[in-house]
C-alpha positions, 0 to 999 in steps of 0.5 A: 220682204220684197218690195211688190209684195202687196199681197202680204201687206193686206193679209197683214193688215187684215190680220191685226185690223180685222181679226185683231190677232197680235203681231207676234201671232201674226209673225208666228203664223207667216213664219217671219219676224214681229219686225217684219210685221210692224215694218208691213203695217207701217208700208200698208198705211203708207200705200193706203191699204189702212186708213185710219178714222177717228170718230170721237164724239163731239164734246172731246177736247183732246186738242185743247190738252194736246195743245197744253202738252205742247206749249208746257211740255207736260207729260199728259193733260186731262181737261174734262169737258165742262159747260158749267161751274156746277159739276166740274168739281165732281167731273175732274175729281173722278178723271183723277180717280181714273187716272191714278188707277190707270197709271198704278203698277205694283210696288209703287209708292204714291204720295197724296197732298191734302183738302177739297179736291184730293178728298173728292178724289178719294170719294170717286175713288169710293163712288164708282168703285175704281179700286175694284179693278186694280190688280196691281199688289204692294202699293205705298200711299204715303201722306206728304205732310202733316195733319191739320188740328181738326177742330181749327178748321172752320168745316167738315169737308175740309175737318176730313181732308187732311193727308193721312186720313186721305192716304188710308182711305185710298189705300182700303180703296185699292188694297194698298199700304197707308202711313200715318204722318204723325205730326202736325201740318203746322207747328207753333216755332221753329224749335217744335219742328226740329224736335218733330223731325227726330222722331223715328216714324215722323222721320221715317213717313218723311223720307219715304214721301221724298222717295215716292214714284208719283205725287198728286196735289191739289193747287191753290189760289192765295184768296180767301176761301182757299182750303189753307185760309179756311183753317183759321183767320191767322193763316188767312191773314199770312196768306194775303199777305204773301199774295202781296209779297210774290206769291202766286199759288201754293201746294203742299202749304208751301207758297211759291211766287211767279218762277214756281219758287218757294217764298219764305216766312215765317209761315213756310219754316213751320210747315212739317212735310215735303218741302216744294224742292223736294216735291219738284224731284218726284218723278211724276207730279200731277196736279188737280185744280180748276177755277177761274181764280186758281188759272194764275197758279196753275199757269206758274205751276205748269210753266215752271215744272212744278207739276208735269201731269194736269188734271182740270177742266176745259173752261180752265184750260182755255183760260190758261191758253188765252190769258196773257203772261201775269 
């Protein structure tokens, strides 16, 4: 491409700007490489034959997530524009949805944690009839752990919560493969487990969850009214107790401290599923999570890599960003 030809570079740009043709249309009709063609726009915007505006309505926050990308090195952030504490649980569940079905390709396998905001997920899913627009075929959704004892749980919500009905549930949404994880989340003893563990299927759903493409969990704070407390006073008791002794957040029942590392008891050894080590190998990790008392476990689960997609809401973010080192 000569050097003072001004000419080609606004045919090309007008080309893919105005008439939206395709680089390799262009190169075919100007008889020249799809190089050739990238290499002109790029030297048009360089000469300012293109000037590109971005005209985002105001509400965006597409700096705060960039910002959050930069500082935690994360593969993507959503930060849903939120004014108030009453939609954002509808808001970010749905960005979720949306993001999910976005990144989906055939022959995938999706792993999915459990509790409120994956079941508001899957309801998005439903609500706005997202499935409809995948196209992709042979996707795996596979539960990452256990099943709670349904009639433990202290309601209805999170009665319907637990990962295999929640992995069924997206797989009918988007005509995908679901799993059943036919094992408890929680076991008595520690020799219960290991029997668990030898069985065929259970053995079989687990390794394919340590296999998955992408996992989404929700993150939880070690107060009261988490979804694990919610399950029984015992398991509340444990929790705050852990709260005491390093613990920060937990995902997948799994309690980790102020480095994103597991914090062992009694309370993880009983657990059937993925363990937080196993779940850190997953190639994409997203967490869905909001609140002003989940920002300590966010922030640890952004900053040690646990998790490497982000999906919350604006007020969150700003909290992750303006608060200290806890």
């Amino acid at each position: 491409m000569a050097k003072s030809d001004d000419r080609f570079l606004m045919r090309v740009a007008d080309m893919y700007y105005q008439q939206e043709m395709l680089q390799d249309e262009i190169a075919k009709k100007l008889n020249v490489s799809r190089t050739t063609v990238s290499r002109a726009l790029t030297k048009a915007k360089k000469e300012g034959y293109i000037k590109i505006i971005m005209d985002f309505p105001s509400e965006n926050v597409i700096e705060l997530e960039k910002e959050l990308e930069k500082k935690y090195q994360l593969k993507e952030v959503i930060a849903v524009k939120s004014d108030n504490e009453k939609d954002r649980e509808t808001f970010v569940a749905k960005q979720a949805a949306y993001y999910i079905a976005r990144i989906l390709k055939s022959d995938m396998t999706l792993g999915i944690a459990w509790g409120y905001t994956m079941k508001k997920m899957i309801e998005a899913f439903e609500l706005y009839k997202i499935g409809n627009q995948i196209k992709c075929k042979n996707i795996e959704i596979i539960p990452l752990l256990g099943t709670m004892i349904p009639e433990t749980a202290q309601n209805n919500d999170l009665r319907l919560s637990y990962a295999s009905l929640l992995s069924s549930k997206l797989a009918e949404a988007i005509n995908g493969i679901s799993y059943h994880f036919a094992a408890p989340m929680y076991v008595k003893d520690i020799a219960t487990k290991k029997m668990l563990l030898e069985e065929p299927q259970i053995k079989a759903v687990l390794q394919k969850a340590k296999n998955c493409q992408v996992g989404i969990f929700g993150i939880g704070a070690l107060v009261e009214n988490s979804s694990i407390a919610a399950l029984d006073n015992q398991k509340k008791e444990i929790l705050l107790e852990l709260s005491q002794h390093n613990g920060v957040g937990e995902i997948l029942g799994r309690v980790f401290d102020k480095n994103g590392n597991t914090v062992e008891s009694e309370f993880n050894n009983r657990i059937i599923g993925l363990t937080l080590e196993e779940a850190k190998k997953i190639p994409i990790r997203v967490g869905v999570a909001f609140g002003e008392e989940k920002v300590k476990a966010i922030k640890t689960a952004i900053s040690t890599n646990i998790i490497n997609v982000l999906i919350t809401d604006s007020i969150t973010a700003e909290s992750i960003l303006n608060k200290g080192e806890f």
